[in-house]
MOPAC internal coordinates of N, CA, C and O (Angstrom, degrees):
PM7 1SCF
backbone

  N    0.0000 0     0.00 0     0.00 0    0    0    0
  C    1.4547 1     0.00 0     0.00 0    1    0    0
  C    1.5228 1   109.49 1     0.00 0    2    1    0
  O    1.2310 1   122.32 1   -45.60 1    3    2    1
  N    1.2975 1   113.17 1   134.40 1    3    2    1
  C    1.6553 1   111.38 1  -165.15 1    5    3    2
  C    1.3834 1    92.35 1  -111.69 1    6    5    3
  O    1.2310 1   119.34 1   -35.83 1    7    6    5
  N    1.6893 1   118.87 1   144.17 1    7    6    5
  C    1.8366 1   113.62 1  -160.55 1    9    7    6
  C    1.3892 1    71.03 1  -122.97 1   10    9    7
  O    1.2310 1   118.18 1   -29.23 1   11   10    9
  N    1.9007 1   121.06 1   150.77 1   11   10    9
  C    0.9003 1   139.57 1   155.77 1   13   11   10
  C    1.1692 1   100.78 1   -97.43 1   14   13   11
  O    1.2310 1   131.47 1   -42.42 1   15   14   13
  N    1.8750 1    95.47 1   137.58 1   15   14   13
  C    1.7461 1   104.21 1   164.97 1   17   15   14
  C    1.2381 1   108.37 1  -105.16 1   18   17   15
  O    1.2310 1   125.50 1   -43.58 1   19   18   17
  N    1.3388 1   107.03 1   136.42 1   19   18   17
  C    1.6527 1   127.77 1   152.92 1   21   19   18
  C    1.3214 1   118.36 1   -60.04 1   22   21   19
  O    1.2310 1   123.88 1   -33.24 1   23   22   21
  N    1.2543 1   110.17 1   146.76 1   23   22   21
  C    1.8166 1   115.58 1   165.81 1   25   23   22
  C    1.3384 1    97.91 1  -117.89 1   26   25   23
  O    1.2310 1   127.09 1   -42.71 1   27   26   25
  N    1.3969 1   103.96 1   137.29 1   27   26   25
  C    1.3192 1   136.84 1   176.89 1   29   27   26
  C    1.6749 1   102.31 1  -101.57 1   30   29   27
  O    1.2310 1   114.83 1   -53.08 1   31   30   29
  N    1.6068 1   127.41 1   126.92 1   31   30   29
  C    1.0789 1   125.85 1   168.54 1   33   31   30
  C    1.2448 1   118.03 1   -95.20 1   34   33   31
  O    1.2310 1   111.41 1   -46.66 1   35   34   33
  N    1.4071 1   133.77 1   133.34 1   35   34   33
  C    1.1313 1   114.96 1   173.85 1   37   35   34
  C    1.6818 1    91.84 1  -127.40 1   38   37   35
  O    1.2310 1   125.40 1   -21.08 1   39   38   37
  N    1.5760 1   107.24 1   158.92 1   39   38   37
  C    1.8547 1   128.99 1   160.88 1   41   39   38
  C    0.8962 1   115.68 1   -92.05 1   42   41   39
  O    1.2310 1   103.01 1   172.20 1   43   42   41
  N    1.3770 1   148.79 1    -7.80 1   43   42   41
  C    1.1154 1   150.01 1  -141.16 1   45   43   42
  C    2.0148 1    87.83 1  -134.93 1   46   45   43
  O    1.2310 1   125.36 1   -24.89 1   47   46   45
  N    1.7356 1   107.31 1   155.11 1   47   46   45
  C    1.5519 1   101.05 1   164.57 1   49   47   46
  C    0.6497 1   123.29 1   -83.12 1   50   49   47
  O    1.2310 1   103.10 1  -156.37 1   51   50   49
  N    1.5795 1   148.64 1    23.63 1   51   50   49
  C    1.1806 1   168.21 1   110.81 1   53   51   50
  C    1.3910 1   128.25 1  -152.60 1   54   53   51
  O    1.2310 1   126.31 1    -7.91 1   55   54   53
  N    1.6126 1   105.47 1   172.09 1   55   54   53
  C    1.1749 1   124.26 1  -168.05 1   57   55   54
  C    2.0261 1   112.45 1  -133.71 1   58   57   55
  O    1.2310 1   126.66 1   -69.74 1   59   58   57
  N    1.5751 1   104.79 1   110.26 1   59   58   57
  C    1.0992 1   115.46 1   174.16 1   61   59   58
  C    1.7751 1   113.41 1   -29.16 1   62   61   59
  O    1.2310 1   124.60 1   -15.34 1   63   62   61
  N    1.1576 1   108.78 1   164.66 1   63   62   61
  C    1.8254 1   114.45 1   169.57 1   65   63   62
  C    1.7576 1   104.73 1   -74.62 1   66   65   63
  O    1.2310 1   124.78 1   131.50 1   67   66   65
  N    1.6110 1   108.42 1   -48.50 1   67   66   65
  C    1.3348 1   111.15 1  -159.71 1   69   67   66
  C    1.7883 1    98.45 1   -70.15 1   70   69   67
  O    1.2310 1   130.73 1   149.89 1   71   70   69
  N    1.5763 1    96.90 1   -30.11 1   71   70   69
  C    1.6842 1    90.09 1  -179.47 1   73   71   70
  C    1.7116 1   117.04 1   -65.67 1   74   73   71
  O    1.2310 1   123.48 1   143.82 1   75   74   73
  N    1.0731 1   110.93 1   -36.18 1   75   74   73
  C    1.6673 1   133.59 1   179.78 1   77   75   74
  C    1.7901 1    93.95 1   -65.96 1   78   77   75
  O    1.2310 1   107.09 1   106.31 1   79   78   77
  N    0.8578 1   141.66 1   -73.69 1   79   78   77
  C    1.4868 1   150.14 1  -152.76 1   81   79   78
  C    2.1111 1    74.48 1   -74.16 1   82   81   79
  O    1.2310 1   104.11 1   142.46 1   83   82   81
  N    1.2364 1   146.89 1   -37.54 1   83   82   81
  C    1.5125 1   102.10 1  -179.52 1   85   83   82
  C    2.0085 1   111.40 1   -98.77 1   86   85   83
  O    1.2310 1   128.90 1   176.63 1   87   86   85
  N    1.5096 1   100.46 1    -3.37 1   87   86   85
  C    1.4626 1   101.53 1   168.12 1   89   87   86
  C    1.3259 1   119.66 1   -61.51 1   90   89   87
  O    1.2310 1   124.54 1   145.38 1   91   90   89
  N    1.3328 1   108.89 1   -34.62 1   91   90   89
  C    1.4869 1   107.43 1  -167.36 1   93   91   90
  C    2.2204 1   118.97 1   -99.10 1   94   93   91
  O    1.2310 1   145.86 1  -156.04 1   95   94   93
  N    1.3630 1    67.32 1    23.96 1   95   94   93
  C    1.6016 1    98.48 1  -166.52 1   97   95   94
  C    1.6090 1   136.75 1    45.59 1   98   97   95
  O    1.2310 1   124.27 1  -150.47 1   99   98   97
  N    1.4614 1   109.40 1    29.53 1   99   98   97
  C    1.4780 1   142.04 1  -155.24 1  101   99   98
  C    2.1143 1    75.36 1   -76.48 1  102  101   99
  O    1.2310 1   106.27 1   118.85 1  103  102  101
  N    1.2322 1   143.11 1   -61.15 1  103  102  101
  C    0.9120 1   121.09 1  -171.30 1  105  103  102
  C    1.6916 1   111.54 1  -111.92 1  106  105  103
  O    1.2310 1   119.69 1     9.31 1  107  106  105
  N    1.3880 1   118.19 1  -170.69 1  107  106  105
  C    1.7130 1   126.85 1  -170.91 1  109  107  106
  C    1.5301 1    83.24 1   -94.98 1  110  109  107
  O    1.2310 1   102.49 1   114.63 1  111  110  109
  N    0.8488 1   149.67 1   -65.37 1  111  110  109
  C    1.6288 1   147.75 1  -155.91 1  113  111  110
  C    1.5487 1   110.88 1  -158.11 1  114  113  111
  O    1.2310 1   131.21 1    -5.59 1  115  114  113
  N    1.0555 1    95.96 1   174.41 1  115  114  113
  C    1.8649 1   119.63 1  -167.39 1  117  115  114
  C    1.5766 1    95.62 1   -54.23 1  118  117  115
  O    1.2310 1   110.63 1   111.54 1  119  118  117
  N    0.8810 1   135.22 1   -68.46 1  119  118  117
  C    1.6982 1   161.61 1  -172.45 1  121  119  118
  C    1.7991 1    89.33 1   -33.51 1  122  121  119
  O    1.2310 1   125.03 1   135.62 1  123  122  121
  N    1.1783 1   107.95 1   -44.38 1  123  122  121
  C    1.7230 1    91.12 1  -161.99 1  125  123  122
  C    1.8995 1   100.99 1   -90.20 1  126  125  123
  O    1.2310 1   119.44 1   165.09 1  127  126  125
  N    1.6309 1   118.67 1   -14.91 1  127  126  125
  C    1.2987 1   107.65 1  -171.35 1  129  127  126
  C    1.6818 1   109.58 1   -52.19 1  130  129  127
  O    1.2310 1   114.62 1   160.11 1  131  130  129
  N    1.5909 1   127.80 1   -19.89 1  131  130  129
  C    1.5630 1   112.18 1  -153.29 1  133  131  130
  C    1.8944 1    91.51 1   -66.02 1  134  133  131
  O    1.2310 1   128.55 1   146.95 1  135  134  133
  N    1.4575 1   101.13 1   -33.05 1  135  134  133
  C    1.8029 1   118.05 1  -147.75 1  137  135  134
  C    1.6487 1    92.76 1   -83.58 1  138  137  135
  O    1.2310 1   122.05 1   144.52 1  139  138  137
  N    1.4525 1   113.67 1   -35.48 1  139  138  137
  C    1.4010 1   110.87 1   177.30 1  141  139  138
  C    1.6212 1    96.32 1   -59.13 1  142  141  139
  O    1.2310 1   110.44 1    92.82 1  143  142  141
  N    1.2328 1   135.57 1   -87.18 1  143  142  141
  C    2.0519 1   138.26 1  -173.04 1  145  143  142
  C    0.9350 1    72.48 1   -20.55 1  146  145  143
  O    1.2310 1    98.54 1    83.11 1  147  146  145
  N    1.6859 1   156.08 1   -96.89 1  147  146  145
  C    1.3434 1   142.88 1   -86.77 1  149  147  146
  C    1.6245 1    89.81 1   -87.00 1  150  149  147
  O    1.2310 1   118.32 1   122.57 1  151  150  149
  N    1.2945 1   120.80 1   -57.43 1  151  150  149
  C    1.2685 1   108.72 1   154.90 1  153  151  150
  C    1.4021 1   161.98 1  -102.80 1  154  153  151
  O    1.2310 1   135.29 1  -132.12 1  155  154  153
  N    0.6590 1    88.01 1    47.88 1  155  154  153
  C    2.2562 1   108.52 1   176.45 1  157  155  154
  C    1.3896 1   105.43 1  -130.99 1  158  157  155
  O    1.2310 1   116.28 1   -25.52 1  159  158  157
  N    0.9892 1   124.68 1   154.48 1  159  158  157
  C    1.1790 1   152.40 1   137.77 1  161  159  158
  C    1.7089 1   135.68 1   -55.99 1  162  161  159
  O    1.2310 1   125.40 1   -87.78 1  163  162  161
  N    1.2853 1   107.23 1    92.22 1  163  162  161
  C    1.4238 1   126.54 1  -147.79 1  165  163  162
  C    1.6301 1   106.67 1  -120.60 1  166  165  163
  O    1.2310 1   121.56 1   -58.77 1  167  166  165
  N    1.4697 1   114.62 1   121.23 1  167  166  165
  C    1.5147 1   126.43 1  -156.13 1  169  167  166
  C    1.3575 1    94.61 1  -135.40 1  170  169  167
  O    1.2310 1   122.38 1   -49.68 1  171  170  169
  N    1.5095 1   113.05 1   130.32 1  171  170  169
  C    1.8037 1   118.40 1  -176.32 1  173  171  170
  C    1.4133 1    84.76 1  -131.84 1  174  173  171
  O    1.2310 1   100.21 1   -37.89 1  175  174  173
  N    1.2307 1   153.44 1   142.11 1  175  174  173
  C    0.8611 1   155.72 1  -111.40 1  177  175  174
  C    1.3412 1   121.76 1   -85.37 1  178  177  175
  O    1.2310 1   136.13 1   -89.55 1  179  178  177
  N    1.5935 1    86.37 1    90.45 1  179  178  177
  C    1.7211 1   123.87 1  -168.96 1  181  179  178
  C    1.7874 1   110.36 1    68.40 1  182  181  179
  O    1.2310 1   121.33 1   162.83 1  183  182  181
  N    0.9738 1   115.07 1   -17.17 1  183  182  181
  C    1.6184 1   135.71 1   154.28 1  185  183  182
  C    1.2007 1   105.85 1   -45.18 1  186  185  183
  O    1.2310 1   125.65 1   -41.58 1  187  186  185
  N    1.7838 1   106.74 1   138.42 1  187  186  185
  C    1.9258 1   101.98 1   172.90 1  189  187  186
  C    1.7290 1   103.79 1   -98.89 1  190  189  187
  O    1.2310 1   117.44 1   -67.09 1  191  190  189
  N    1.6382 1   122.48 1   112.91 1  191  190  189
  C    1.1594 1    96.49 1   173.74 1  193  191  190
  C    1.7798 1   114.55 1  -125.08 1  194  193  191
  O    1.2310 1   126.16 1    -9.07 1  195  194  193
  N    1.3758 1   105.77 1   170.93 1  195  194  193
  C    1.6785 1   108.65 1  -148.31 1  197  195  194
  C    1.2020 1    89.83 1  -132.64 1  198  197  195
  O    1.2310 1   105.50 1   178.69 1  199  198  197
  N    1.7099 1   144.47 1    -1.31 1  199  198  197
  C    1.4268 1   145.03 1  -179.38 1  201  199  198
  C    1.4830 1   108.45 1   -83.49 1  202  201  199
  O    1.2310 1   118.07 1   -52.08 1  203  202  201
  N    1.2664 1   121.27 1   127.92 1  203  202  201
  C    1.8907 1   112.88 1  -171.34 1  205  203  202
  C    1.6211 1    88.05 1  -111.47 1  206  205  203
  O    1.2310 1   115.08 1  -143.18 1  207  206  205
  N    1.4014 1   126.93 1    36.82 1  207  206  205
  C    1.0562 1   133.62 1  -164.66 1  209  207  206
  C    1.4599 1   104.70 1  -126.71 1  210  209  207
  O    1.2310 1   124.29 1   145.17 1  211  210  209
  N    1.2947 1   109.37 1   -34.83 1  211  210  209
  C    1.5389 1   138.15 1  -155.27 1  213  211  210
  C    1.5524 1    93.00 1   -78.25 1  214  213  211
  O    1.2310 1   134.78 1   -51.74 1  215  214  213
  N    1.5902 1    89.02 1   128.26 1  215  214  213
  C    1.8767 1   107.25 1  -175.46 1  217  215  214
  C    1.0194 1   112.67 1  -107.93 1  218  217  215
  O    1.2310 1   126.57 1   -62.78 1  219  218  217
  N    2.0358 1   104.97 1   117.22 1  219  218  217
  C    1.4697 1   125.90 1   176.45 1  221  219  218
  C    1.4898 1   119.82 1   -78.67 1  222  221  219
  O    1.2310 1   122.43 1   -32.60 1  223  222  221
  N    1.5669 1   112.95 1   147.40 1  223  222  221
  C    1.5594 1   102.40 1  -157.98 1  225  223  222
  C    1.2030 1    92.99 1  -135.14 1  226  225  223
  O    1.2310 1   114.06 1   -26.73 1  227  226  225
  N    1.2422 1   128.86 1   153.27 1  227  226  225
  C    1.8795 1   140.62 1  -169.75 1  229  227  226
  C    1.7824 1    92.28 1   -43.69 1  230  229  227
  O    1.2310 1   110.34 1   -27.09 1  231  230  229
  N    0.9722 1   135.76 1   152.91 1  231  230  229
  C    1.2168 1   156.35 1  -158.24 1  233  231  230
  C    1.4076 1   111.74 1    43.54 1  234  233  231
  O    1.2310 1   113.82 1   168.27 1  235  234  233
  N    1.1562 1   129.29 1   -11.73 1  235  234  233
  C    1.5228 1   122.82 1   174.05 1  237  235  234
  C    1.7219 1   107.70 1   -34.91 1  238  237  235
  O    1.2310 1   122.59 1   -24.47 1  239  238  237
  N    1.1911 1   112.65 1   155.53 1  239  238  237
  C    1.4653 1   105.98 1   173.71 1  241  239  238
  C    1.9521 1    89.86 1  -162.17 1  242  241  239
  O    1.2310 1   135.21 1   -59.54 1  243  242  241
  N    1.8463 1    88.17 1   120.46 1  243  242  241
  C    1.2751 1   110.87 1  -171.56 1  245  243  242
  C    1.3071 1    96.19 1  -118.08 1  246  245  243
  O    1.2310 1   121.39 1   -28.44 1  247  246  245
  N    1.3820 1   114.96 1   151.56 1  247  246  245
  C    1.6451 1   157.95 1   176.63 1  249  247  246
  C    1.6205 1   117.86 1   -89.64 1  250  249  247
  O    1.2310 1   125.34 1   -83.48 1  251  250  249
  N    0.8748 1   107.34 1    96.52 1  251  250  249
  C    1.6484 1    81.64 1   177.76 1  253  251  250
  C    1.4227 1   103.23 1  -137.71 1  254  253  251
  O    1.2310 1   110.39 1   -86.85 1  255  254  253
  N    1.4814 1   135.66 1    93.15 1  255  254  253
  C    1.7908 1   154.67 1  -125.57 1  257  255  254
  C    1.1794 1    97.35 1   -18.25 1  258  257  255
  O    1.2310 1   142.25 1   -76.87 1  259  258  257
  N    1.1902 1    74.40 1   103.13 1  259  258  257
  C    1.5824 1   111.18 1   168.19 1  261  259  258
  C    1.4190 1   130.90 1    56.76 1  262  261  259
  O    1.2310 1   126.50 1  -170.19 1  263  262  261
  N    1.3482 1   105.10 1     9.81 1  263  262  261
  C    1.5821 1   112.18 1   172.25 1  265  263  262
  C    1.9655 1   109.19 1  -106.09 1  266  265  263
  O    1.2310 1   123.62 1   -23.75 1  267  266  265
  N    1.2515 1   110.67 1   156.25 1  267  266  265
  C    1.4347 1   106.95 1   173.30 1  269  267  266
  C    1.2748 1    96.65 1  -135.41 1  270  269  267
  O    1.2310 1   130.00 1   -23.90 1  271  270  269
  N    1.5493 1    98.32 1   156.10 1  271  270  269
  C    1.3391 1   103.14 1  -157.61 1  273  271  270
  C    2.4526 1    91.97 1  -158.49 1  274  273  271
  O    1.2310 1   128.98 1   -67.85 1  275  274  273
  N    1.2291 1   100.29 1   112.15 1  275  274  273
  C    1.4701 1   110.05 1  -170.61 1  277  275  274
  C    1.6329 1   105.11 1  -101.88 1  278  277  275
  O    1.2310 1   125.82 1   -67.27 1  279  278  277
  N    1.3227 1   106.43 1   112.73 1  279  278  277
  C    1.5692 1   111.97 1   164.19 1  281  279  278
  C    1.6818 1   117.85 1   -68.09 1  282  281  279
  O    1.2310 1   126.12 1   -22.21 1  283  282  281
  N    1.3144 1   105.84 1   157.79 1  283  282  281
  C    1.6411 1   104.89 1  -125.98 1  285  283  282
  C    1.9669 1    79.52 1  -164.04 1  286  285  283
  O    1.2310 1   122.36 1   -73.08 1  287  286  285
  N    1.7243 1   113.08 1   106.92 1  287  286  285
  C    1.2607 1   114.00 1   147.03 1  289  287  286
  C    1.2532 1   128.85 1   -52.15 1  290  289  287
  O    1.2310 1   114.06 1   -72.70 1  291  290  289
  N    1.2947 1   128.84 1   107.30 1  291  290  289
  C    1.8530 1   126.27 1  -172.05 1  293  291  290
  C    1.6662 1    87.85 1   -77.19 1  294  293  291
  O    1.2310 1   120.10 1   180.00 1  295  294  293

């Protein structure tokens, strides 16, 4: 199975996990990202990570089941 990755643009020099997990509309608001990590399966480059704190940087390329998704200087 071949997974297409998305690019995510960001303006900013980065972009938190918890901010990324409500851009891509994976949750309803900020409040539910801690419970979303707790359950999904979350890959920072090929790394398992669980920090919704943790700052993604232009080439980062995150996992989140089974989707990939590459941060991307706009």
């Amino acid at each position: 199975m071949v997974t297409i990755m998305k690019d995510v643009k960001i303006k900013t020099e980065y972009i938190t996990l918890g901010q990324l997990i409500k851009f891509l509309s994976l949750v309803g608001s900020g409040g539910e990202v801690k419970f979303f990590l707790m359950e999904n399966q979350i890959l920072l480059n090929e790394e398992p990570e669980i920090r919704r704190g943790k700052k993604l940087y232009p080439e980062d390329v995150i996992k989140i089941n089974n989707q990939s998704y590459r941060i991307i200087k706009q």
